[in-house]
N, CA, C and O atoms as a CHARMM CRD file, in Angstrom:
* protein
*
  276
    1    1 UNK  N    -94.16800  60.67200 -32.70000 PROA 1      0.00000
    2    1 UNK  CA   -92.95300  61.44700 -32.78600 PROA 1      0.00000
    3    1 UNK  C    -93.27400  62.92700 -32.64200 PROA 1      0.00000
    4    1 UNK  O    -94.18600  63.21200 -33.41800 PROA 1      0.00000
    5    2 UNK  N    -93.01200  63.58600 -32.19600 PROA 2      0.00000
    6    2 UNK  CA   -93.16400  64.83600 -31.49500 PROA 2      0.00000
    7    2 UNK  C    -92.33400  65.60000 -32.48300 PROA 2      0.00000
    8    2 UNK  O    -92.88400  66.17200 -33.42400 PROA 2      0.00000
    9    3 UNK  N    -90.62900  65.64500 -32.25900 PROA 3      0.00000
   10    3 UNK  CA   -89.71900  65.95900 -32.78000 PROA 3      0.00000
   11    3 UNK  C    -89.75800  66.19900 -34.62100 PROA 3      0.00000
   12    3 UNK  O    -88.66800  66.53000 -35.08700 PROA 3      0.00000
   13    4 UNK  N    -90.75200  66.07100 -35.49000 PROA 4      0.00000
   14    4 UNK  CA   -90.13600  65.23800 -36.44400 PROA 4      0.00000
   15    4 UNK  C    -89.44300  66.86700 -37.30400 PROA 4      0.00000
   16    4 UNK  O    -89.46800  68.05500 -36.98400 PROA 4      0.00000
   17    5 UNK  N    -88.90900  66.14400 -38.42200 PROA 5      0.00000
   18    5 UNK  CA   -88.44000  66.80100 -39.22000 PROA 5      0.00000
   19    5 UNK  C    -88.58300  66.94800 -40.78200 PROA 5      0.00000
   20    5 UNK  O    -89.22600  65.91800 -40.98400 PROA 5      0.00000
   21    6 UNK  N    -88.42000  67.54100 -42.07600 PROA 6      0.00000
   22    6 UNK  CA   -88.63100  67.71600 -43.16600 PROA 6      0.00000
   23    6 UNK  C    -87.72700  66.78100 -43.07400 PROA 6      0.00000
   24    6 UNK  O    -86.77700  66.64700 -42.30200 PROA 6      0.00000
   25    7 UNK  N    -88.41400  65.66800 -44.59400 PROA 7      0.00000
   26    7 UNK  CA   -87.28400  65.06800 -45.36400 PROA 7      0.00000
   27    7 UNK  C    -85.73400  65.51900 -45.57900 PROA 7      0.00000
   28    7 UNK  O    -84.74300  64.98400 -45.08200 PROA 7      0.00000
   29    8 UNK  N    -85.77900  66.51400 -46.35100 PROA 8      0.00000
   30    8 UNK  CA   -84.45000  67.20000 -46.65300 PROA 8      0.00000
   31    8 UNK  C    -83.62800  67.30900 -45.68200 PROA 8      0.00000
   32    8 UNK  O    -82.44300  67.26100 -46.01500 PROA 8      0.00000
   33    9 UNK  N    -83.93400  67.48900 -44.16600 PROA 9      0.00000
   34    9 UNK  CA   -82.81800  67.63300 -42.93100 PROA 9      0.00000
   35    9 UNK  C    -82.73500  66.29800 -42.41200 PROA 9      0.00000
   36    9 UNK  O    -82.08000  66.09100 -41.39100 PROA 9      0.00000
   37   10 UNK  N    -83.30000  65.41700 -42.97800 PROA 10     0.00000
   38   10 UNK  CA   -82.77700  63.87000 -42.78600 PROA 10     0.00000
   39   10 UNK  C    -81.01200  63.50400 -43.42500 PROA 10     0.00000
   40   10 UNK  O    -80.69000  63.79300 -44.57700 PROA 10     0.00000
   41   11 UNK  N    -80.27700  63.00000 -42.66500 PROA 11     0.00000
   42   11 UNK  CA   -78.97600  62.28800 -42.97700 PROA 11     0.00000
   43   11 UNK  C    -79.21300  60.95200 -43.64500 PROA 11     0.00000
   44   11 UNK  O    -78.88000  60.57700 -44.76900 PROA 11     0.00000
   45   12 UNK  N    -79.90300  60.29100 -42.63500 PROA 12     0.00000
   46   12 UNK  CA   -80.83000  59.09600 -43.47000 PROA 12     0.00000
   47   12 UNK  C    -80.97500  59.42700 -45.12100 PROA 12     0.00000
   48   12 UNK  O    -80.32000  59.02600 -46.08400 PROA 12     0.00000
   49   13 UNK  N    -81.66300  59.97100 -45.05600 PROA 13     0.00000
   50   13 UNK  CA   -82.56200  59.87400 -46.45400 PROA 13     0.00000
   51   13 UNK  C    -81.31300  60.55900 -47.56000 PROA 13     0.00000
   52   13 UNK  O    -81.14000  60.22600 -48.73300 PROA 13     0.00000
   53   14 UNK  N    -80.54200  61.59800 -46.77900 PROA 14     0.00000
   54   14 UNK  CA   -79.25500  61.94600 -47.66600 PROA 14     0.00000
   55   14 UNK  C    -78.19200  60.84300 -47.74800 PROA 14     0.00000
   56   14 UNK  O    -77.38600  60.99200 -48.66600 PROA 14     0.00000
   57   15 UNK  N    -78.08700  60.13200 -47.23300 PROA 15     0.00000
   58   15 UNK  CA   -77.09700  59.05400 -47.25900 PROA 15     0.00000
   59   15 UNK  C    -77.27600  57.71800 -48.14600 PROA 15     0.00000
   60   15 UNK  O    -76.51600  56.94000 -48.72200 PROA 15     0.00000
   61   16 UNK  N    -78.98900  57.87900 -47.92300 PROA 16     0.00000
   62   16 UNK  CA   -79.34800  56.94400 -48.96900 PROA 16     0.00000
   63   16 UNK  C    -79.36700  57.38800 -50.57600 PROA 16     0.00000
   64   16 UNK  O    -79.23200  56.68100 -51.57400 PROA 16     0.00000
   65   17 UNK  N    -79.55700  58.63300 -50.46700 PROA 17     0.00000
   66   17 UNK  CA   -79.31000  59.43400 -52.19500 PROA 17     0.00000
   67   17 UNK  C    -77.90800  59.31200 -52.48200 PROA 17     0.00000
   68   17 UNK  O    -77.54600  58.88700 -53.57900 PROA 17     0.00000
   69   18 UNK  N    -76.95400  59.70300 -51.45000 PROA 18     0.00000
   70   18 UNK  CA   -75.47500  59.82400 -52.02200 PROA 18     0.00000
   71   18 UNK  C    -74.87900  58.32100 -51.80400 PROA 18     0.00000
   72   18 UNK  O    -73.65900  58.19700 -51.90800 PROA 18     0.00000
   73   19 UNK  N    -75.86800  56.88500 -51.43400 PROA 19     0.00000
   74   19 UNK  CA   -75.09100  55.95200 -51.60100 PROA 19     0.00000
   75   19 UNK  C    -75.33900  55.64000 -53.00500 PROA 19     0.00000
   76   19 UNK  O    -74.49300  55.41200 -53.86900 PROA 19     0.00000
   77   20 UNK  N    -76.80200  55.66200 -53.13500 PROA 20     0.00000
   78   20 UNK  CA   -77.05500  55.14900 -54.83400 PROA 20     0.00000
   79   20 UNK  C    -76.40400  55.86500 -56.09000 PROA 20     0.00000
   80   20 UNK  O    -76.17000  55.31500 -57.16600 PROA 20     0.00000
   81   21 UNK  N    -76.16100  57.14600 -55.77400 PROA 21     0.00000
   82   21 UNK  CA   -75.42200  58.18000 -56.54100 PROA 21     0.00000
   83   21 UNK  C    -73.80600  57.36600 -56.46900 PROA 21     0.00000
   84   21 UNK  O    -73.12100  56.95100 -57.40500 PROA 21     0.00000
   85   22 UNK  N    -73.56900  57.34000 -55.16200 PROA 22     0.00000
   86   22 UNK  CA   -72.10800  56.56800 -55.25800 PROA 22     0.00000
   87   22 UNK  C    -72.33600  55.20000 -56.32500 PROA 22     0.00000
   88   22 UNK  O    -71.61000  55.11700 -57.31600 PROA 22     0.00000
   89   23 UNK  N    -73.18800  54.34200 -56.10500 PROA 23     0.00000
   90   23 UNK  CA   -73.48100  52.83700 -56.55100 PROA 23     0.00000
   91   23 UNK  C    -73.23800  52.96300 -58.18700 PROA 23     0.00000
   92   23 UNK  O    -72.48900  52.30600 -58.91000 PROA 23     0.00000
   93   24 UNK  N    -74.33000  54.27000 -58.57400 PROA 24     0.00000
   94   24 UNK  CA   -74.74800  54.86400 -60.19300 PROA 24     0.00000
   95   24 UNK  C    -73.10200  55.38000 -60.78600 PROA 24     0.00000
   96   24 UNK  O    -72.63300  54.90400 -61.81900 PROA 24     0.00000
   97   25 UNK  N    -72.43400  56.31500 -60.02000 PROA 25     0.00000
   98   25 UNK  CA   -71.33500  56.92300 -60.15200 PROA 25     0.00000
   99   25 UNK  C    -70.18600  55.63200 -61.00800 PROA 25     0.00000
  100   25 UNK  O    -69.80900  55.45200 -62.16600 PROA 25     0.00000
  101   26 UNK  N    -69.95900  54.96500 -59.69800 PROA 26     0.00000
  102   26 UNK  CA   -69.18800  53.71700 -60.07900 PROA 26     0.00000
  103   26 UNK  C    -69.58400  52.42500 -61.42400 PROA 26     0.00000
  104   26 UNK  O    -68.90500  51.60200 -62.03800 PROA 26     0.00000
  105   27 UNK  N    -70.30800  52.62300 -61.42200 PROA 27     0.00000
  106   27 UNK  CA   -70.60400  52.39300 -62.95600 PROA 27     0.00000
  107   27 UNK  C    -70.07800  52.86800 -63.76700 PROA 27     0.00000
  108   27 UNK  O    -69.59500  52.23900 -64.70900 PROA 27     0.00000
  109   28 UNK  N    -70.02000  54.16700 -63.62300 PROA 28     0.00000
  110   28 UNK  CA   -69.33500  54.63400 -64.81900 PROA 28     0.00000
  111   28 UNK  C    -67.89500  55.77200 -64.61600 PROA 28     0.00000
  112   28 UNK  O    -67.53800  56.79100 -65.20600 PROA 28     0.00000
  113   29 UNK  N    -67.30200  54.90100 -63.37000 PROA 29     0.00000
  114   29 UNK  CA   -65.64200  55.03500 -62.95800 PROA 29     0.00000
  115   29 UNK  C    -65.16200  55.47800 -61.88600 PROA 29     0.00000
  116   29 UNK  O    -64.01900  55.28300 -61.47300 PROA 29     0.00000
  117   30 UNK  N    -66.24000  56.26500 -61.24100 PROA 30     0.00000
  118   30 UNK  CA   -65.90000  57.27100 -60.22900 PROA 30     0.00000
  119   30 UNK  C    -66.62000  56.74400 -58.83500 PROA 30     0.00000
  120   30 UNK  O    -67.73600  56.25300 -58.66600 PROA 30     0.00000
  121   31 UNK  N    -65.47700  57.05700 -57.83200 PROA 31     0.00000
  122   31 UNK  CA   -65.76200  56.27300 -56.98200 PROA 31     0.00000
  123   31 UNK  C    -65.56400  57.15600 -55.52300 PROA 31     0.00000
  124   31 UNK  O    -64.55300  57.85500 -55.45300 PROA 31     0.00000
  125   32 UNK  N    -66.35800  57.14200 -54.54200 PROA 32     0.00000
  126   32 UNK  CA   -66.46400  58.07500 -53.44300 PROA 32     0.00000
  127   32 UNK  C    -66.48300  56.94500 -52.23700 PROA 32     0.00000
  128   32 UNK  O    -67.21100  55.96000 -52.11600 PROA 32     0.00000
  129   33 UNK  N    -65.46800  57.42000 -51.42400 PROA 33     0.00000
  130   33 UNK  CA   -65.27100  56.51100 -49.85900 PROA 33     0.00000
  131   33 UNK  C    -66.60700  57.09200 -49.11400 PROA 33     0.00000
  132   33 UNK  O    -67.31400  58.04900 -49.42700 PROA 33     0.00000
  133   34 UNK  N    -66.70400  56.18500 -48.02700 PROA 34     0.00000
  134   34 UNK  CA   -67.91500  55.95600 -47.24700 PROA 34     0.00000
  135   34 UNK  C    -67.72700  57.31500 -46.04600 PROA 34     0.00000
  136   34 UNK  O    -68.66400  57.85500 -45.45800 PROA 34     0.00000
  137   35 UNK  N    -65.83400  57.75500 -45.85600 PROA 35     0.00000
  138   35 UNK  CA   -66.07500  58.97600 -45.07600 PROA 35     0.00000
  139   35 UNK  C    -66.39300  59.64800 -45.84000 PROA 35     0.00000
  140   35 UNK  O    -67.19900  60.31700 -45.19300 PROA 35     0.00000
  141   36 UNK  N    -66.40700  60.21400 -47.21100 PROA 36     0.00000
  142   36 UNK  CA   -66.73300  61.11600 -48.13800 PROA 36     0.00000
  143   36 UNK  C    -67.87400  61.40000 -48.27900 PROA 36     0.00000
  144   36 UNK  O    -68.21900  62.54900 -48.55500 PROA 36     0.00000
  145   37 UNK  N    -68.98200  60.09300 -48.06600 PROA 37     0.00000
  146   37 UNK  CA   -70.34600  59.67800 -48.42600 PROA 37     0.00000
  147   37 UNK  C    -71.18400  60.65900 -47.37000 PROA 37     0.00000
  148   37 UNK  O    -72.08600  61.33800 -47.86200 PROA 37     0.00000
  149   38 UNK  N    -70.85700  60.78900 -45.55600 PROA 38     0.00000
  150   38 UNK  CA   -70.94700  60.67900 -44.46500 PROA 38     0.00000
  151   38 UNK  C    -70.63100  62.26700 -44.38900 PROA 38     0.00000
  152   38 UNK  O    -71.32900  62.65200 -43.45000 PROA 38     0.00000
  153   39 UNK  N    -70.20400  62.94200 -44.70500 PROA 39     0.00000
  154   39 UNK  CA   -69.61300  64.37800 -44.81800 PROA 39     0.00000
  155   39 UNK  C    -70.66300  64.77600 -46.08500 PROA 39     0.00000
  156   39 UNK  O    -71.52500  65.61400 -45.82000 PROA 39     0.00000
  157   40 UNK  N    -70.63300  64.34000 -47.13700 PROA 40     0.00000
  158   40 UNK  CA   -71.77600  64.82700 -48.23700 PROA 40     0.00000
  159   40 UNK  C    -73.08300  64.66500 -47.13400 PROA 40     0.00000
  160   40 UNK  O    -73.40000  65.64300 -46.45600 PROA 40     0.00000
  161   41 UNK  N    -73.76000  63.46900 -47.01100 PROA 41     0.00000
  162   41 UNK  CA   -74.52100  63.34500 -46.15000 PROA 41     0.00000
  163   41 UNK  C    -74.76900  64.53600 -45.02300 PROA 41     0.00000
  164   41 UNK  O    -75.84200  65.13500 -44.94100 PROA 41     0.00000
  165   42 UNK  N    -73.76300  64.76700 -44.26600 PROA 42     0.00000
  166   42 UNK  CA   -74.19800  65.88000 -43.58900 PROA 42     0.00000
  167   42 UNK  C    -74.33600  67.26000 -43.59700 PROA 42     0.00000
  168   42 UNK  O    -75.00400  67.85400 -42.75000 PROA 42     0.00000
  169   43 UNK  N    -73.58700  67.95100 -44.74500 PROA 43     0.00000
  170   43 UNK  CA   -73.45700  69.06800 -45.63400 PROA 43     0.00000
  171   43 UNK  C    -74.90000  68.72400 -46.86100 PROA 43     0.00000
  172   43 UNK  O    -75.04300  69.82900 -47.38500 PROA 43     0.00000
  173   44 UNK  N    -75.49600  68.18300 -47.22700 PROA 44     0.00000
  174   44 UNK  CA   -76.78400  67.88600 -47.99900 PROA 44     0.00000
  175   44 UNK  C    -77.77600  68.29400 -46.72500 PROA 44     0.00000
  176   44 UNK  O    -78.39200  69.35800 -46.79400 PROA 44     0.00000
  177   45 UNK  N    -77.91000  67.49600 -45.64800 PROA 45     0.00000
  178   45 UNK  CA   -78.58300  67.66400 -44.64700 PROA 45     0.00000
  179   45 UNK  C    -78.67400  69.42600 -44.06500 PROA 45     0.00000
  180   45 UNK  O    -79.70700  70.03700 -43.79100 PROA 45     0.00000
  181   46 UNK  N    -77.50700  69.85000 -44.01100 PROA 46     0.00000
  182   46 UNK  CA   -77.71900  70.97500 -43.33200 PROA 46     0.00000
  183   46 UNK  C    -77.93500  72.06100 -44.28900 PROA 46     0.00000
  184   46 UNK  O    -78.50800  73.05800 -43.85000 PROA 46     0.00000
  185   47 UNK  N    -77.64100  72.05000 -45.31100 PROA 47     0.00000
  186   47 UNK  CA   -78.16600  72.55400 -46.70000 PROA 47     0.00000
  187   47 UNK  C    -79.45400  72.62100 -46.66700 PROA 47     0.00000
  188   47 UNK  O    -79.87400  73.77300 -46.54900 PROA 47     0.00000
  189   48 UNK  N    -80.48400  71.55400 -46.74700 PROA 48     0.00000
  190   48 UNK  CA   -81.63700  71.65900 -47.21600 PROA 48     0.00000
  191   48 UNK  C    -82.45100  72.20500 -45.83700 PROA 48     0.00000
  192   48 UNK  O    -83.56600  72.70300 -45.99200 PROA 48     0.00000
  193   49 UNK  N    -81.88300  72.10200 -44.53000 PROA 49     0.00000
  194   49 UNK  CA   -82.42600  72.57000 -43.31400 PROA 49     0.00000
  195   49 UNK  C    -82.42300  74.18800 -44.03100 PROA 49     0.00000
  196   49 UNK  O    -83.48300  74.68500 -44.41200 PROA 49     0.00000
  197   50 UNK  N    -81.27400  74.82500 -44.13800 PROA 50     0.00000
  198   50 UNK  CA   -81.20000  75.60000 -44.01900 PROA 50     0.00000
  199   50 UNK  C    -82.23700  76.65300 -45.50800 PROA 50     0.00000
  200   50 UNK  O    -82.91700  77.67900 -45.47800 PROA 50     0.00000
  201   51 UNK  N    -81.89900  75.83500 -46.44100 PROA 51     0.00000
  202   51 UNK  CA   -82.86800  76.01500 -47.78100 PROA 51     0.00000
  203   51 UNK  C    -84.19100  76.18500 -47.26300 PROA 51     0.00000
  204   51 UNK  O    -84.64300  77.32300 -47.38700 PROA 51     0.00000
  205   52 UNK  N    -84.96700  75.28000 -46.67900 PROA 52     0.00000
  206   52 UNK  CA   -86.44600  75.39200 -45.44100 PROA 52     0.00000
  207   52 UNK  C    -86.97500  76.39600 -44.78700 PROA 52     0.00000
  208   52 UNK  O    -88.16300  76.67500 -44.62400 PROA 52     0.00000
  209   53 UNK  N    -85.71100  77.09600 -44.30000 PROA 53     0.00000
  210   53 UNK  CA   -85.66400  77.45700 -43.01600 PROA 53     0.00000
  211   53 UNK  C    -85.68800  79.38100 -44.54800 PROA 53     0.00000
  212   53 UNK  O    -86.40000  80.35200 -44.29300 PROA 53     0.00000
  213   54 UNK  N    -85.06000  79.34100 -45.43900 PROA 54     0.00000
  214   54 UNK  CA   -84.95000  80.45900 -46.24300 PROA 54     0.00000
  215   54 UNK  C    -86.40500  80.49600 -47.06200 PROA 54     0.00000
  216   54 UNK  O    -86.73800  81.61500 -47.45200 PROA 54     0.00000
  217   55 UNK  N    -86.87700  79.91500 -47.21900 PROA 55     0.00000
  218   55 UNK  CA   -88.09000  79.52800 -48.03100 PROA 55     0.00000
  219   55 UNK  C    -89.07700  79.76400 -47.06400 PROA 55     0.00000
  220   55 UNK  O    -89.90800  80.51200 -47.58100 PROA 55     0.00000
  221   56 UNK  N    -89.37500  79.50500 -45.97000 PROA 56     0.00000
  222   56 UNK  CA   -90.19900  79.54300 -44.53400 PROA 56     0.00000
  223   56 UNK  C    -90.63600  80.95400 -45.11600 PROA 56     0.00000
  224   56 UNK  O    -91.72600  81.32300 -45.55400 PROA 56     0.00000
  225   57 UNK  N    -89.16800  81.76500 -44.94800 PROA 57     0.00000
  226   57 UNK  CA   -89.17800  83.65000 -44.25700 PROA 57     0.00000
  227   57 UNK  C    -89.65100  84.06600 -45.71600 PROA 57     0.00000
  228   57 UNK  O    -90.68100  84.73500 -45.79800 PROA 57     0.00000
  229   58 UNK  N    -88.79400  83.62600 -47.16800 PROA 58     0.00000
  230   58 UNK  CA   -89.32600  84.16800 -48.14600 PROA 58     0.00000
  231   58 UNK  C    -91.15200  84.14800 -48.36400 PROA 58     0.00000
  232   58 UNK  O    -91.70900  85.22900 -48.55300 PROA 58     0.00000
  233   59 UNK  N    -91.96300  82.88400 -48.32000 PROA 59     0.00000
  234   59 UNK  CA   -92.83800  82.63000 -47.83200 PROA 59     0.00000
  235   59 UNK  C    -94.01800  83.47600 -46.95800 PROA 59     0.00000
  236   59 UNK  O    -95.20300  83.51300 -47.28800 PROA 59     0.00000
  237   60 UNK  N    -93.57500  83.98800 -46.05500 PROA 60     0.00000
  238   60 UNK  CA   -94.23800  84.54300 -44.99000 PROA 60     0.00000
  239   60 UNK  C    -93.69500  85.92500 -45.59100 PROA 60     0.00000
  240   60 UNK  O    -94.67100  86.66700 -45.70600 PROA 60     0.00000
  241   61 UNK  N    -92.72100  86.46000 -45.94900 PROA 61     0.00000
  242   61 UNK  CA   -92.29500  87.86900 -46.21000 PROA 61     0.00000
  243   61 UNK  C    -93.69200  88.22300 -47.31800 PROA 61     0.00000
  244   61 UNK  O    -94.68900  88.88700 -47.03500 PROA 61     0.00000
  245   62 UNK  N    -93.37200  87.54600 -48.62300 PROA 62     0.00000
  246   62 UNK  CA   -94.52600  87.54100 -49.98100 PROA 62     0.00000
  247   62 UNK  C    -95.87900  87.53000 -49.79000 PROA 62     0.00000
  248   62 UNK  O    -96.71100  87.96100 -50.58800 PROA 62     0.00000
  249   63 UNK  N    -96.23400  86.70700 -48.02400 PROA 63     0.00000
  250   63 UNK  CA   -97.67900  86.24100 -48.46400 PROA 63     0.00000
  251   63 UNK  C    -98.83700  87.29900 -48.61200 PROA 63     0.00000
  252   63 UNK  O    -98.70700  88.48500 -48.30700 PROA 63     0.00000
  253   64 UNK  N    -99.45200  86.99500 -48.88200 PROA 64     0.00000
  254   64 UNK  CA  -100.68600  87.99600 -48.99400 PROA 64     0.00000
  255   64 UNK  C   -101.95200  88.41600 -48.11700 PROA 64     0.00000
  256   64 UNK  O   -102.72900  89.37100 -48.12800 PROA 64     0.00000
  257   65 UNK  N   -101.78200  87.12000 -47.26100 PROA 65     0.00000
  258   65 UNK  CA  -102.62700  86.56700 -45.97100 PROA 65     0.00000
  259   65 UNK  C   -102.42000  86.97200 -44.50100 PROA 65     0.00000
  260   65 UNK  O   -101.44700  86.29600 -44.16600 PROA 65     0.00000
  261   66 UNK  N   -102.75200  87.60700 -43.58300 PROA 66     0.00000
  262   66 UNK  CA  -101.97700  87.24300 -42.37300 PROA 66     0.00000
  263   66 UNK  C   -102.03900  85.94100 -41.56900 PROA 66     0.00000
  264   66 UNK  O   -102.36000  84.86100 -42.06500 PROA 66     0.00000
  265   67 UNK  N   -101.81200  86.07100 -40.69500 PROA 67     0.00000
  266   67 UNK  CA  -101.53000  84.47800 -40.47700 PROA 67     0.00000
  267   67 UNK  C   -102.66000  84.30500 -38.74900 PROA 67     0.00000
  268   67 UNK  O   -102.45400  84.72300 -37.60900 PROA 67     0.00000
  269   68 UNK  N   -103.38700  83.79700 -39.13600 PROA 68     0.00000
  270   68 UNK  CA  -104.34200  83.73200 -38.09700 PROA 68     0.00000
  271   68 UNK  C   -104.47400  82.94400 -36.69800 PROA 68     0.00000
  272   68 UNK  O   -103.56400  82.12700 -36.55800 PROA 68     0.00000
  273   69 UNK  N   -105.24100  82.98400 -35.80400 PROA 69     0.00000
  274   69 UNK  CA  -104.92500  82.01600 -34.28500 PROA 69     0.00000
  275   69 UNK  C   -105.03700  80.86000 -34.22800 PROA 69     0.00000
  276   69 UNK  O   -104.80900  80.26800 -33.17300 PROA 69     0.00000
């Protein structure tokens, strides 16, 4: 895979947190539709891209090192 990506900008892996969260939720009353699930899912996803992507620059702004060839 060439392409790949951080966990956190996975939909996958967010869809699987906000189904079990849905699964856990409903247990105890509260209950979220699958378009609801699918929209969290992709707002989680572009969240944590973007969280990455802020952490990267904070990161490189702080470091102490330069960054070599």
């Amino acid at each position: 895979m060439l392409n790949q990506k951080k966990w956190y900008e996975s939909k996958a892996v967010w869809g699987g947190i906000i189904s079990v969260a849905s699964i856990a939720g409903g247990a105890f009353g509260y209950t979220v539709s699958e378009g609801d699930q699918e929209q969290l899912a992709t707002a989680f996803a572009g969240a944590g891209a973007t969280f990455g992507a802020v952490l990267s620059i904070v990161g490189r702004i702080k470091a102490t090192h330069s960054i070599g060839r």
